[in-house]
N, C-alpha and C positions, 0 to 999 in steps of 0.2 A: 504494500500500500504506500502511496504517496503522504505527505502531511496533511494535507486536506481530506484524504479517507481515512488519515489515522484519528483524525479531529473530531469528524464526522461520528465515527465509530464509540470515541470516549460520550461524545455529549447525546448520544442516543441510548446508551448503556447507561448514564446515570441520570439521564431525561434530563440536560440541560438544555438552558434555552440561549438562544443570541445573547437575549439582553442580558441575563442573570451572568454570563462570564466574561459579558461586558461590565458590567457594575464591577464585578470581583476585582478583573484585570485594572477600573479607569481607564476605560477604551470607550470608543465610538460602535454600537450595535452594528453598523452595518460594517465596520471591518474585519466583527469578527465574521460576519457572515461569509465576506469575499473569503478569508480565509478558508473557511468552510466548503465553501465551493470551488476553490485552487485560483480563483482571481488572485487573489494576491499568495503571494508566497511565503514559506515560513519564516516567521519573525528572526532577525537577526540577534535577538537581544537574548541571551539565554536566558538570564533570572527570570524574563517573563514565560518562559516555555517550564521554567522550575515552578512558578505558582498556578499556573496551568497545573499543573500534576499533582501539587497540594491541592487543587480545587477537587481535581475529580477525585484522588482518595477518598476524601470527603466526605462525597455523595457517593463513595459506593458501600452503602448500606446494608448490604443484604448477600450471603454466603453463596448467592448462585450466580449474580453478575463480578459478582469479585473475582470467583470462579474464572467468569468469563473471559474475561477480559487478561487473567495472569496468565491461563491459555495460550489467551493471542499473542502476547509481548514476551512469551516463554518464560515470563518470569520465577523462579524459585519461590515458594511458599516461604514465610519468616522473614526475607530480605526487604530490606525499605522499598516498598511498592512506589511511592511518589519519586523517588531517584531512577526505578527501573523504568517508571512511566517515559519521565524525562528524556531519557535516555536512547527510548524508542520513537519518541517526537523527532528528537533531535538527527537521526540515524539520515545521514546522507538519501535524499529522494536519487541522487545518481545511482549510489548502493542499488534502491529498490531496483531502479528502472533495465538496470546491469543483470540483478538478479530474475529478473522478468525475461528478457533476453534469453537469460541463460536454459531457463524453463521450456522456452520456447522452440530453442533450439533442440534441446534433447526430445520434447517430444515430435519434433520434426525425425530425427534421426532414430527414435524408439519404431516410430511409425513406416521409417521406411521398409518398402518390398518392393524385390525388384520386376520391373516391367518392360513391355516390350517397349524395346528401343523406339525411340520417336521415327518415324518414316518420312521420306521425302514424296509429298504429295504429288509433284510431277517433274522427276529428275531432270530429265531433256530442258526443261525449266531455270533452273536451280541450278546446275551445271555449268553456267556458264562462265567461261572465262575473258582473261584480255589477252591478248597476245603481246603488248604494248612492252617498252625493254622497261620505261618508268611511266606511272598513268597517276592523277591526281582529279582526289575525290574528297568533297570540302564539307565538312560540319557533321550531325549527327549522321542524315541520310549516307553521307560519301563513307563513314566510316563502316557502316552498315555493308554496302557495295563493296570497298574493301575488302571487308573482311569474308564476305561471301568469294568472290573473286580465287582469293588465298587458299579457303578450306576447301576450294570445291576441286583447285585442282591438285592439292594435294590427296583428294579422297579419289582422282580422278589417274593417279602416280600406281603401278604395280607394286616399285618396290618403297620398302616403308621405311620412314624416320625418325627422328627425336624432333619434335617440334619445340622451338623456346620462346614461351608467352611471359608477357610482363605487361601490367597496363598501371599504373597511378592515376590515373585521369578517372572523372568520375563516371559511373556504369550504366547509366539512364539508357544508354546508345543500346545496351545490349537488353533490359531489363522493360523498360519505360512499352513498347510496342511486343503484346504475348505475340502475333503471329510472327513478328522476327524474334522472338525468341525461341518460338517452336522451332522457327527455320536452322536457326543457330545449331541447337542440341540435334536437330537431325544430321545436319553436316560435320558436327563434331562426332557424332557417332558413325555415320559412315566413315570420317577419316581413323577413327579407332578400330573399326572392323577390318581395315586393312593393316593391321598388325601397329600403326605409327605409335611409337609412345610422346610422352610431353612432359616437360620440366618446366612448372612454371613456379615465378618469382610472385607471391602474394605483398602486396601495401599493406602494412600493418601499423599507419599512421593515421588508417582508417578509424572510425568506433569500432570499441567492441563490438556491434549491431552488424555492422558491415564485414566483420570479419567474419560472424559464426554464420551468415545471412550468406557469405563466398562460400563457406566451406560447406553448408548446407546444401545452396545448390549447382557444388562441384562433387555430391556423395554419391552420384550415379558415375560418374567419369571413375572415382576413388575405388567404386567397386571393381572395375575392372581390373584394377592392379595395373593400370599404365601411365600413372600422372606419379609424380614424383614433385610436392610442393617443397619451396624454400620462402624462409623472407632473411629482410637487409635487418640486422640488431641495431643497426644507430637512429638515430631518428634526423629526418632532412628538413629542411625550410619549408617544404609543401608547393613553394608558390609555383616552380616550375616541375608540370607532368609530363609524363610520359608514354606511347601505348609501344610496346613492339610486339611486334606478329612475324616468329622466323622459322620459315622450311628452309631448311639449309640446302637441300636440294634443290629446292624449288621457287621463294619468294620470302620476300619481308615489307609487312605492313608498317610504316612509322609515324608515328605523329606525337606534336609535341603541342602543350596550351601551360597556360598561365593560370593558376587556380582552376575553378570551374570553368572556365569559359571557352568550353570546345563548340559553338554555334558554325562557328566560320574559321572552326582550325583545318589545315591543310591534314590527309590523309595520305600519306606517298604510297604505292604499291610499287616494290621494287624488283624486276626480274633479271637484272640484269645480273651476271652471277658474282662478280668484283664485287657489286656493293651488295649483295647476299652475303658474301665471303665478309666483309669490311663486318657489318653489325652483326655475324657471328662471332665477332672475335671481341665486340664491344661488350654483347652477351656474357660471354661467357667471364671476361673480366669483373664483371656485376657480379654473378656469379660465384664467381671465389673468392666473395668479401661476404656470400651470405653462409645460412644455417638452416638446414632442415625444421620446417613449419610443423610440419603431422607424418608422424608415421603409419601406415595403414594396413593393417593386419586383417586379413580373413582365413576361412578354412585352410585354403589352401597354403597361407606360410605360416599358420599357429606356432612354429619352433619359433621361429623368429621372433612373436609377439611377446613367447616366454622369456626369451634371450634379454630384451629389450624391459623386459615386465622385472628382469633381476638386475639390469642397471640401475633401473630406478631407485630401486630397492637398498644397493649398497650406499646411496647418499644418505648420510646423518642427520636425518629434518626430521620434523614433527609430522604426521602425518593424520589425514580423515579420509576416511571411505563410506559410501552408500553403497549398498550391493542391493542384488536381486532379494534375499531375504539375508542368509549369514554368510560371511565373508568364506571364502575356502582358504585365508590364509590361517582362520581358529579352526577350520574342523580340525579334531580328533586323526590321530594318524588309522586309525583301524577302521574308521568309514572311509577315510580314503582309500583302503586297500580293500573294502568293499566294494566301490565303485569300478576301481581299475582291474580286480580279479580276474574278468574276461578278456583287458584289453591286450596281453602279451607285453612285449617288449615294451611298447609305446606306454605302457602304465605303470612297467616302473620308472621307466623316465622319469616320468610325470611323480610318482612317489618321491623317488632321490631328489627332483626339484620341491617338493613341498618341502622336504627334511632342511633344506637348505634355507628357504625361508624361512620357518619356522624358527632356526637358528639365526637367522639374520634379526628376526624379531626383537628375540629375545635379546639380542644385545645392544638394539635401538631404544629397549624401555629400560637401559641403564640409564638414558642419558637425555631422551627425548621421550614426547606421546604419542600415541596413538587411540586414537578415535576413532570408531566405528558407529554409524545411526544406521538403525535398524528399527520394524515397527513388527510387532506380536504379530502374527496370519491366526485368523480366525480359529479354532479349531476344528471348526465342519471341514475348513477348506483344509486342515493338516489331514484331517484322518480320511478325507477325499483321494489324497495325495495330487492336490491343487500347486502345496509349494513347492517353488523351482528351487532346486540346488544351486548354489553361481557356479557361473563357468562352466556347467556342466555342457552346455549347447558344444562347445570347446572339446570336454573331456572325453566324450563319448558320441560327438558326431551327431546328437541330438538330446533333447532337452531329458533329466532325469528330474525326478521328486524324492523330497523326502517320506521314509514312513515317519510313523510317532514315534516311534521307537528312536531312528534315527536326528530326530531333531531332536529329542530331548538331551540326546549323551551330545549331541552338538551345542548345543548349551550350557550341560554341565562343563562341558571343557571352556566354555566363554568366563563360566563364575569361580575355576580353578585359574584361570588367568587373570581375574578382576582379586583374587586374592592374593596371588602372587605379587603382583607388579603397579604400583602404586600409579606408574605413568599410563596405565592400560585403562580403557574407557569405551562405555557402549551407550549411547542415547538413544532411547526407544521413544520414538515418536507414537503420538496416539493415532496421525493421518496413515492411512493406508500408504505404501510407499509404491512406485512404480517399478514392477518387476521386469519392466525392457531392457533396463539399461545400469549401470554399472558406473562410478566417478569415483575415482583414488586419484588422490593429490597427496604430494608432500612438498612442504612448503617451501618454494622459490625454489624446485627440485625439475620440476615436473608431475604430468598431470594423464592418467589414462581414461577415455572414456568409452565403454564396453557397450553396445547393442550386443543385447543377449536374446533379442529376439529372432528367430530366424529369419531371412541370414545375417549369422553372426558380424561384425565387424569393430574392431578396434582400433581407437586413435589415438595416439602418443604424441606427446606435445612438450616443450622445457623453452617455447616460447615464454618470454615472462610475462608480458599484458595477458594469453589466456589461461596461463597458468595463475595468475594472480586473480582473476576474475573467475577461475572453478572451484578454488581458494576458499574466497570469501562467500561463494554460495554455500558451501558446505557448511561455512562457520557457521554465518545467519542462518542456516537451516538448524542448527543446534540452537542456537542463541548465543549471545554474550555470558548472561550470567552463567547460564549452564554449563559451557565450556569452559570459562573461566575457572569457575568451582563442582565442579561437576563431585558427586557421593558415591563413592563405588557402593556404598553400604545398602545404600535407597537402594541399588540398580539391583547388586545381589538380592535382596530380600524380593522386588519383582519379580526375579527371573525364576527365583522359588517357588514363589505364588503360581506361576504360569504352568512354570512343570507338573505340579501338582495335579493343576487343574487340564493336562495333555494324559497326564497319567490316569487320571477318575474318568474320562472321557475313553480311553482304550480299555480302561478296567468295565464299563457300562456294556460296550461295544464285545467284548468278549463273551460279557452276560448275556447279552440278547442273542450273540452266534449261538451257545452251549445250548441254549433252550429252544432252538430250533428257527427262530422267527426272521 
């Protein structure tokens, strides 16, 4: 929520009105109102955001809006509620709006399946090229021509390339008109079905929005396995962009504008093979000043994603995870060897790699934390065997479940490790958690974020804007106070609670099989 819903939310909760937090505050009624409505912005003044929060403590009278409302702000039961309030007014609206993003983006990428490749409505169309040795094509429309031009006769080439895309200029050309953008992802997909791969340079001086918004929807190129992104780690002036479009065999699209203002910038298509040659070499200089963006892991190179999944791993940071329900870095080693019993060689792999993390754990919670959120599954849907396993999509080539049985000793091993290891921590959210998808971060380390939906895919990241931005959603998703001071005591006495109540529920369940019904 923004200020103005956080606002909204307290003075409905404790039935205040305009005027009465106007009198409190010595404000004008209708300022508070703008505020209320996001007209005006949030007050700069802290103290006044502080007696805000003394107000509504206040008024919250009554055991089931107090309730409410600590819910929403995560707040700790016993901790000064008008400081937690505070604190949750004050909470950067970029935070929210960052963490909304970030929402948004995962469930884009929860949600994806793949589908048949876009088609070229009428190729003979579409195909057409210049013959021209340099031809110029001005503003949005020309860059459009361009670049059709470029793809069509590389899709139009037998044999295949490394294509190297770099654009800085802004993306309206490509995005702003769907049926050239249909055209676009057709052409780009014809020239991938001709084996071309592409290495392209990402702007990551863009927003957040704009970056997770590129890599969203470049997630169908990513599944192929033939894009290979990078960005530049320094940050530039911005004011002078840039696009390059280069077949090295075949052409390079150039254009250059000043800030936003590509109306009436020049688009060069250049086929002559010298100045091909020239901005391949300008390419690849840029190039070897940047750093791999995302790494992109699916079925088919899993070893890889492990390999990559235990660099991570060995940096000495703090770390939080979301998984599909419990991490497979706490299971138990004997349900792991449960699971892999069948798989042969590939599972003890997979076994000596858990031992190994599991050691690496262990000697990160000398020094560092580790946080884990996680939300109780139902128990219709445990004893269904509704919950996913993580990584299992991974492990076994498709999705397994827990029984009750095995969730529980997956548990018990979370509350032999919340006893162990003081830096060790599990936040159990009351919302339902989304079981698609997968986010481990460790901080300013890098960042993995797992579809575990079929089909699987995984992205590896140690950029530090999206690293820092999957970061801080995890935190907020825990909260402040909670993560700051988080109870192993609370958590273990939960998780007791819960087993108990997994174990009367199988003990029920066994009574109704015995007796026939």
């Amino acid at each position: 929520m923004i200020f103005a819903e956080k606002l909204d939310f307290l003075m409905n909760m404790t039935k205040t009105t305009n005027s009465e937090l106007a009198h409190y505050l010595v404000l004008d009624t209708s300022y508070i109102s703008r505020l209320r409505t996001g007209k005006r912005l949030m007050p700069k003044n802290n103290e006044r955001i502080r007696r805000m929060a003394e107000y509504f403590v206040g008024r919250l009278t009554d055991g089931q809006s107090k309730k409410i409302v600590t819910d929403a702000i995560k707040a700790i039961p016993g901790d000064g509620l008008a400081s937690t309030i505070a604190l949750w007014l004050l909470r950067d609206d970029a935070e929210e709006k960052t963490d909304g993003q970030i929402e948004q983006f995962l469930g884009k990428l929860s949600g994806y399946s793949p589908k048949a490749p876009p088609s070229l409505d009428n190729p003979a169309d579409l195909f057409s090229v210049t013959d021209e040795v340099v031809s110029v094509h001005y503003g949005v429309e020309g860059k459009r021509r361009a670049v059709e031009f470029f793809l069509s006769e590389v899709a139009l080439r037998d044999k295949s390339q490394t294509l190297l895309l770099h654009s800085s200029e802004e993306m309206s050309w490509m995005t702003a008109d769907q049926k050239f953008t249909q055209k676009w992802a057709a052409l780009m997909f014809a020239v991938l079905s001709k084996g071309n791969r592409i290495k392209i340079i990402h702007d990551i001086d863009r927003g957040i929005d704009e970056m997770l918004d590129s890599i969203a929807s470049w997630m169908p190129v990513y599944m192929t396995g033939l894009i290979e992104p990078y960005f530049y780690p320094k940050r530039r002036d911005n004011i002078f962009k840039q696009t390059m479009f280069i077949a090295p065999e075949t052409s390079a699209v150039i254009s250059r504008s000043v800030s936003d203002e590509t109306a009436s910038a020049a688009n060069i298509l250049f086929r002559d093979k010298s100045a091909v040659a020239a901005y391949v070499a300008e390419y690849n200089e840029f190039l070897s000043m940047c750093r791999p963006l995302l790494k992109v892991f699916t079925t088919r190179n899993a070893g890889a994603f492990f390999d990559n999944l235990s660099e991570i791993e060995n940096e000495e940071a703090d770390a939080i995870a979301k998984t599909t329900s419990l991490s497979s870095l706490t299971m138990p080693a004997d349900l792991l060897t449960k699971i892999f019993e069948s798989s042969g060689d590939e599972g003890q792999k997979l076994l000596a790699f858990h031992t190994d993390r599991v050691s690496k754990l262990e000697k990160l919670l000398k020094t560092h934390r580790y946080t884990e959120i996680i939300s109780l599954p139902d128990i219709k849907k445990l004893t269904a065997g509704e919950v996913k396993i993580d990584m299992s999509v991974l492990m076994k080539g498709g999705i397994a479940a827990y029984t009750p049985r095995d969730y529980i000793a997956h548990i018990q091993n979370i509350i032999a490790l919340l006893k162990k290891h003081t830096n060790f921590h599990i936040y159990i959210t009351d919302k339902p958690l989304d079981d698609r998808y997968t986010v481990y971060c460790r901080e300013d380390s890098g960042t993995i974020v797992a579809k575990t939906s079929l089909p699987p895919v995984m992205l590896a990241s140690n950029e530090s804007k999206l690293s820092a931005a999957f970061w801080d959603f995890l935190k907020h998703t825990v909260g402040g106070k909670e993560y700051n001071r988080p109870c192993n005591e609370r958590t273990i006495e939960r998780l007791t609670e819960y087993v108990a109540e997994v174990e009367a529920a199988v003990e029920e369940n066994n009574h109704i099989t015995a007796a026939g019904f």
